[in-house]
C-alpha positions as CSV (number, residue, x, y, z in Angstrom):
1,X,-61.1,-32.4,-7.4
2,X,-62.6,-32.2,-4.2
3,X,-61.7,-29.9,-1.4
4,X,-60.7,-31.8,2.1
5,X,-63.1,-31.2,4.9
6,X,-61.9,-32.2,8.3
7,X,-63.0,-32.2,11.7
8,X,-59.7,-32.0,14.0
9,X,-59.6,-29.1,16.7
10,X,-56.6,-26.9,15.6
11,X,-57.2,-25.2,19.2
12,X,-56.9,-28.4,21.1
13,X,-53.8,-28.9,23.6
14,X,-54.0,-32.5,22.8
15,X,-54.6,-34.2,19.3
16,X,-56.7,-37.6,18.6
17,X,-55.0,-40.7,17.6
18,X,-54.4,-40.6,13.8
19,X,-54.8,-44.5,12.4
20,X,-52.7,-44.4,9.4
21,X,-54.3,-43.8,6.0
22,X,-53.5,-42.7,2.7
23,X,-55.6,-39.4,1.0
24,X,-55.3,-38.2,-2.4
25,X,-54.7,-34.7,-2.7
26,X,-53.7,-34.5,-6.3
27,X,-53.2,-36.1,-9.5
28,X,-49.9,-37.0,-8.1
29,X,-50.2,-36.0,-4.4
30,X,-51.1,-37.7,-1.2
31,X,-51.7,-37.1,2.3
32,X,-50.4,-39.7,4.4
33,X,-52.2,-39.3,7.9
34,X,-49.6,-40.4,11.1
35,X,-47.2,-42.4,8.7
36,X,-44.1,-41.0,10.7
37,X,-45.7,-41.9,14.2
38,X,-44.2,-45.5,14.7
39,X,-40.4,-43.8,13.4
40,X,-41.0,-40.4,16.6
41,X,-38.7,-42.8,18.7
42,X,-35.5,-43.0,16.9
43,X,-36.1,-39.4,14.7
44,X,-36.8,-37.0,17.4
45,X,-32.7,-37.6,19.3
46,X,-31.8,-37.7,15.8
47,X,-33.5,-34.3,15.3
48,X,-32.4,-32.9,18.3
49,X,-29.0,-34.0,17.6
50,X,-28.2,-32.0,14.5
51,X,-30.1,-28.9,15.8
52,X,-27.7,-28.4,18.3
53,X,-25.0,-28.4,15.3
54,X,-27.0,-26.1,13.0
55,X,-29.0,-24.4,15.4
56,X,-32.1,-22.5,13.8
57,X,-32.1,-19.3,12.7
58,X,-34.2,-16.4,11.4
59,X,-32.7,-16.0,8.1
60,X,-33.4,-12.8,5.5
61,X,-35.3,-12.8,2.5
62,X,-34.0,-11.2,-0.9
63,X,-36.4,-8.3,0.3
64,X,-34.3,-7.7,3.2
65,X,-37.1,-9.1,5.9
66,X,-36.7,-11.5,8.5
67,X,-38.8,-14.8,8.2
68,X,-41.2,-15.3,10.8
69,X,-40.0,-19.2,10.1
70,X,-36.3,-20.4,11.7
71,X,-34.8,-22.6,9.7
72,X,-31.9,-25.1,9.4
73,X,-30.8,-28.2,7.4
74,X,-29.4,-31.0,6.9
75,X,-27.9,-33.4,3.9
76,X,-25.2,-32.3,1.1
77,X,-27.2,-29.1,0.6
78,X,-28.8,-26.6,2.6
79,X,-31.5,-24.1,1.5
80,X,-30.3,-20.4,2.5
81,X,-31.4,-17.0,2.1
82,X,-30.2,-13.8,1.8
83,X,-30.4,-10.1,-0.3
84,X,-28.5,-12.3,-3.1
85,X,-31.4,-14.5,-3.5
86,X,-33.2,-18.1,-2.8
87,X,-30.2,-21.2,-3.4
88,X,-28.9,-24.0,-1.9
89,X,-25.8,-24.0,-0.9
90,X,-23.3,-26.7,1.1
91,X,-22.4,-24.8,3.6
92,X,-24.1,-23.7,6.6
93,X,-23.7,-19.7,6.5
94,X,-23.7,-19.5,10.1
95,X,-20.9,-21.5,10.8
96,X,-19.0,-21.6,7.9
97,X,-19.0,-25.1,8.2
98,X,-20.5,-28.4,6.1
99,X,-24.2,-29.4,6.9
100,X,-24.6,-32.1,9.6
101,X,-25.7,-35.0,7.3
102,X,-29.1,-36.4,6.6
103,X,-29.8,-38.8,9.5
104,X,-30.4,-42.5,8.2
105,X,-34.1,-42.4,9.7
106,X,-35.0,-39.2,8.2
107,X,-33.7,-40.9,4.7
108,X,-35.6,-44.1,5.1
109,X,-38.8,-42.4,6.5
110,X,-38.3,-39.8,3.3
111,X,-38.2,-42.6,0.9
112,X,-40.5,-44.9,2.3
113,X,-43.4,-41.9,2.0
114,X,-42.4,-41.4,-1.4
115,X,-42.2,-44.8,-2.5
116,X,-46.3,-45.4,-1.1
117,X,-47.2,-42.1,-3.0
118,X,-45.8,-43.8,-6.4
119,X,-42.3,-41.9,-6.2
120,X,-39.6,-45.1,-6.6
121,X,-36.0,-44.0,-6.0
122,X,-36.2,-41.3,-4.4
123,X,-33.3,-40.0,-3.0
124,X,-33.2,-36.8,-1.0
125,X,-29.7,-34.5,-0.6
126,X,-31.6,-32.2,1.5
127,X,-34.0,-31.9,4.5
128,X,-34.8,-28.4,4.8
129,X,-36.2,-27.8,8.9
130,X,-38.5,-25.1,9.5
131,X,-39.6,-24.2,13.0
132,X,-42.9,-22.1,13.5
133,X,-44.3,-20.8,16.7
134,X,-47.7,-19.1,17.0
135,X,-48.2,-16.5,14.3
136,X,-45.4,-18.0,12.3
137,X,-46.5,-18.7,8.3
138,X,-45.6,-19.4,4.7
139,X,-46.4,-17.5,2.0
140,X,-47.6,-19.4,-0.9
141,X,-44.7,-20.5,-2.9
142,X,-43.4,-22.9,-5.4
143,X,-40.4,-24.8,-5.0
144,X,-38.5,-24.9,-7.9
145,X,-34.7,-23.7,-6.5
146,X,-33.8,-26.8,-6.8
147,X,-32.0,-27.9,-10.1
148,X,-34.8,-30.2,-11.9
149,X,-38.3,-31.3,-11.2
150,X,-38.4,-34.7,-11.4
151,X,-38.2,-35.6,-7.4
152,X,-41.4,-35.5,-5.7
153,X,-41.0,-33.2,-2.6
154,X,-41.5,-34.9,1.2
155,X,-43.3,-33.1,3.8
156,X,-43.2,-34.3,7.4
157,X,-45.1,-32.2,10.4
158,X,-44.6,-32.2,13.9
159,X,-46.0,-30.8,17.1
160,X,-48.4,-28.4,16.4
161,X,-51.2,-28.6,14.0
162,X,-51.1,-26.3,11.1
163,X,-53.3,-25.3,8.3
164,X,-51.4,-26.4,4.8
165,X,-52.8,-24.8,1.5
166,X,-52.1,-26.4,-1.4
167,X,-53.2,-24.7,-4.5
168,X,-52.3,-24.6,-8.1
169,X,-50.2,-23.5,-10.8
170,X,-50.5,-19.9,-10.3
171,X,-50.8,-18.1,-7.3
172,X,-54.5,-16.8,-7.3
173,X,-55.7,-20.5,-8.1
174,X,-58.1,-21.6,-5.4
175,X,-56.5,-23.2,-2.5
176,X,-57.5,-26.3,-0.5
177,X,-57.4,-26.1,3.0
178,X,-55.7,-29.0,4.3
179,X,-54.9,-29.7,8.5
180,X,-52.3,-31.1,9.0
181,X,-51.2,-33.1,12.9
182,X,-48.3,-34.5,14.4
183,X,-46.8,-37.1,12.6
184,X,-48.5,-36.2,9.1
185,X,-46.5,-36.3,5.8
186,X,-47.8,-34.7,2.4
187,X,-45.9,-36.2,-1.0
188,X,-46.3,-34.3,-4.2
189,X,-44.2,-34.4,-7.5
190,X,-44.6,-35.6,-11.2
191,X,-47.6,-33.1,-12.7
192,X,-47.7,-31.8,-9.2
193,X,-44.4,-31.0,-8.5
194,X,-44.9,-27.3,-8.8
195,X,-48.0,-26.3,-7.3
196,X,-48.2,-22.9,-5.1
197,X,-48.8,-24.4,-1.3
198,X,-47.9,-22.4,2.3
199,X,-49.2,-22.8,5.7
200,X,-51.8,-20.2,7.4
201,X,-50.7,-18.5,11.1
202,X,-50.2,-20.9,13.6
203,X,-52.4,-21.1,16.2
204,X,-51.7,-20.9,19.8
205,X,-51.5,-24.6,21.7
206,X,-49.1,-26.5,23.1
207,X,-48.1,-29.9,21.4
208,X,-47.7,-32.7,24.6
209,X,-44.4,-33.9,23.3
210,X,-42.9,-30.6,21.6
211,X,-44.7,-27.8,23.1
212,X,-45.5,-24.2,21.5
213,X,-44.0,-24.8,18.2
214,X,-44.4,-26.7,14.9
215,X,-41.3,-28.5,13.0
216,X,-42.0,-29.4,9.6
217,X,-38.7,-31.3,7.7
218,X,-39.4,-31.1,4.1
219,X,-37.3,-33.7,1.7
220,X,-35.9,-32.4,-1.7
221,X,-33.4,-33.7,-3.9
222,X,-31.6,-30.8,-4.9
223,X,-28.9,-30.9,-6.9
C-alpha cells in the first residue's frame, strides 16, 4: 500500500476548499475528503444541542490518568471510562441520566459515509464525541469494546486539522500519516475493522467556524 502524501498547512488559520473525493486507505478503508461539508448547516445546532445535555468531560482511564481528550456521547450507548475499565454503558455517568439520542442528521450522514465506502446497513447506536485542543492526542488503539466486529467504524472531523495515523494489526506496525480537515470522514471495517489508528498533538490554530479546538464524532454500532 501506499503511504498518503499531502500538502495541506496544519499551521494555517484558515483551510482550502476541499472538493469532495473518495481515497482508499485500506483494503476496506476510505478517506472521504469534505463529504460532511454540505450537512455543517443542520449538524452543528444539532451538535451544540446535545452538548449542552451531556456536557464534555475529562474522563479517567483504567490507569487512573485523566485524558487529555473530553468526551461525550450520544445514541442508546455511551463509551465511558473509569479504574473498572473501557465499556459502553447507557447511561451518562455524570448525570445519572439516559444519553441524549443520536440526532437524525448525524444517523443519515453516518450511514450515507458507510454506504459509499461499501458498508450497506449500517446502523450506528453510538456516536462517541471527542473534543481536542492544542496538545490534545490519541494513543494508538483498537476499537474492539464494542460487542462484534462486523460494523465498519465512522469517523467525522471538525475544526481543526489533525494528523490521523492509521496503522496495522499490531501496534509497532508502520503507521501512515494521514491529515485530516474540517469536514473529513475516514470509514474502515470488514478486514480493517481492527487496525491500531490515534491522532498526533494537535497543533495550535484557530478553525474560522469552531476556533481552538477539534471535534471528531466517531459512529459505532455497539451493542
Amino acid at each position: 500500500m501506499t503511504t498518503m502524501h499531502t500538502t495541506f498547512d496544519l499551521f494555517a488559520d484558515t483551510e482550502p476548499e476541499q472538493p469532495a473525493r473518495a481515497e482508499q486507505i485500506g483494503e476496506q478503508s476510505w478517506l472521504l475528503r469534505g463529504f460532511a461539508l454540505p450537512d455543517l448547516e443542520p449538524l452543528l445546532p444539532a451538535l451544540d444541542s446535545l452538548l449542552a445535555q451531556a456536557p464534555l468531560r475529562h474522563m479517567m482511564t483504567p490507569g487512573g490518568f485523566s485524558m487529555s481528550v473530553a468526551t461525550s456521547s450520544c445514541g442508546a450507548l455511551g463509551w465511558i471510562t473509569d479504574r473498572s475499565g473501557y465499556r459502553y454503558s447507557p447511561v451518562d455517568p455524570l448525570s445519572g441520566q439516559p444519553w441524549p439520542d443520536m440526532p437524525e442528521v448525524f444517523r443519515e450522514l453516518a450511514q450515507r459515509a458507510a454506504s459509499q465506502s461499501g458498508f450497506i446497513g449500517f446502523t450506528p447506536d453510538s456516536c462517541l464525541i471527542n473534543r481536542y485542543v492544542p496538545g490534545a492526542k490519541m494513543s494508538l488503539h483498537q476499537d474492539k469494546d464494542e460487542s462484534a466486529y462486523t460494523a465498519p467504524i465512522v469517523s467525522l472531523s471538525l475544526g481543526l486539522p489533525a494528523m490521523f495515523l492509521f496503522g496495522g494489526f499490531a501496534r509497532s506496525d508502520k503507521t501512515q500519516r494521514i491529515a485530516l480537515l474540517h469536514g473529513d470522514v475516514v470509514v474502515w471495517g470488514g478486514v480493517d475493522r481492527l487496525r491500531f489508528h490515534g491522532v498526533l498533538p494537535i497543533k495550535p490554530g484557530r478553525h474560522p467556524r469552531l476556533g481552538e479546538q477539534r471535534l471528531n464524532l466517531t459512529f459505532r454500532t455497539a451493542g
